[in-house]
C-alpha positions in Angstrom: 73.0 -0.9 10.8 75.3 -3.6 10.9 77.6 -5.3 7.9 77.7 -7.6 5.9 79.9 -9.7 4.2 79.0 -10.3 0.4 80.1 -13.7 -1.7 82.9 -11.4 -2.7 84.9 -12.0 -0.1 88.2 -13.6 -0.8 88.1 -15.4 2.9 91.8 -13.6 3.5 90.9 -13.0 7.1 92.2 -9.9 7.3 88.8 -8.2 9.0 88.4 -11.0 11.5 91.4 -9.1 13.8 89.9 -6.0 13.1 86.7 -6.5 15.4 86.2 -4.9 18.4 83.4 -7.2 19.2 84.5 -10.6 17.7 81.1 -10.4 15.6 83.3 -11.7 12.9 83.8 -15.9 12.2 85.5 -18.0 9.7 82.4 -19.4 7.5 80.8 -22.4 9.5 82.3 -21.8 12.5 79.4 -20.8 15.2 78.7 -17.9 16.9 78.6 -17.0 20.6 77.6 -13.9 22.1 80.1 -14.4 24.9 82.9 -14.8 22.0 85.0 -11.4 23.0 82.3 -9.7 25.0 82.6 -10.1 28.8 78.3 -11.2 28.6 78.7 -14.0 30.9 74.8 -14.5 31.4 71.1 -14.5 29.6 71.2 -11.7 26.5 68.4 -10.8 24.3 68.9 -11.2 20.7 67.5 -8.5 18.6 64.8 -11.0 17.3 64.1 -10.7 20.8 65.2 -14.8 21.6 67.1 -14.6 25.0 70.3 -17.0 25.1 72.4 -17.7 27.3 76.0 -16.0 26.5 78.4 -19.2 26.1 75.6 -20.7 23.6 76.3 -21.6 20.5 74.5 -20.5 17.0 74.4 -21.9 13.8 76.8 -20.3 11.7 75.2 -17.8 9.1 77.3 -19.0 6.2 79.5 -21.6 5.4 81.1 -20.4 2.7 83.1 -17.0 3.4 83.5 -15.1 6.8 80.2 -13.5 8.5 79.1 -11.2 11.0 77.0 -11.6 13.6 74.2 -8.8 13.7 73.8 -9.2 17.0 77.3 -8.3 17.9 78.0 -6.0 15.3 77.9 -2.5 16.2 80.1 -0.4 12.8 82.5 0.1 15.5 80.4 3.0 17.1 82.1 3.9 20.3 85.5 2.0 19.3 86.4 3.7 15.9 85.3 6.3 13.5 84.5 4.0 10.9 84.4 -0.1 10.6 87.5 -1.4 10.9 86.3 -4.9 9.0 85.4 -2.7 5.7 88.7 -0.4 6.4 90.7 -3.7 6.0 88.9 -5.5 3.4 91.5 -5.6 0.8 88.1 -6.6 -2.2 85.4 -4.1 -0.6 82.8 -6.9 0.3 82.2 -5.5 3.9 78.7 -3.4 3.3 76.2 -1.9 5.1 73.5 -4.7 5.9 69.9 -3.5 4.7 68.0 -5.6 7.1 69.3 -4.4 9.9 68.6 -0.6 10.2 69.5 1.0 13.5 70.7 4.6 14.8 74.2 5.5 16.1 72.3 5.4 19.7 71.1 2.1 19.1 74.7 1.0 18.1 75.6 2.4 21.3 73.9 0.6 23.7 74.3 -2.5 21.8 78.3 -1.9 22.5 77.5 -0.9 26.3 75.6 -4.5 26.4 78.4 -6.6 25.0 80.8 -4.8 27.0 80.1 -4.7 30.4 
């Protein structure tokens, strides 16, 4: 599944660095998929909305740093654990509920963002 950051967080920064996929953003800053992925072209969301790589999406909070679900992948393939909640110096970097998926899953989400 992927993280989340809670209203905890403290908006030090200090898991932003951390992410092997830039699924990480300043709050209201938005998202790309091509953001620190080599995805160049059309990718399917996992809502299943294709977009093109370079587009941008509205940020999912404005208040403290977020994670893209679509580019998060708990580090499987990169580390042994996620290196956003490793670093997070208050513990707000959880395991998001709504987005349930298996270490395989995980996997080919990182082989898709990573060319």
């Amino acid at each position: 599944m992927a993280i989340i950051i809670t209203d905890e967080c403290i908006n030090c920064g200090a898991c932003e660095p951390e992410c092997p996929n830039n699924a990480i953003y300043e709050g209201g800053v938005e998202w790309a998929i091509a953001d620190g992925t080599s995805v160049k072209d059309a990718y399917t969301l996992m809502n299943g909305d294709v977009t093109e790589a370079d587009a941008k999406h509205t940020p999912i909070s404005d208040d403290v740093y977020y994670i893209s679900p679509d580019k998060c992948t708990e580090c499987q393939g990169c580390h042994e654990e996620p290196q956003c909640a490793a670093g997070c110096p208050v513990d707000c970097c959880i395991p998001d509920e709504m987005y349930r998926e298996t270490v395989e899953v995980l996997l080919e989400k990182k082989a898709r963002l990573h060319l």
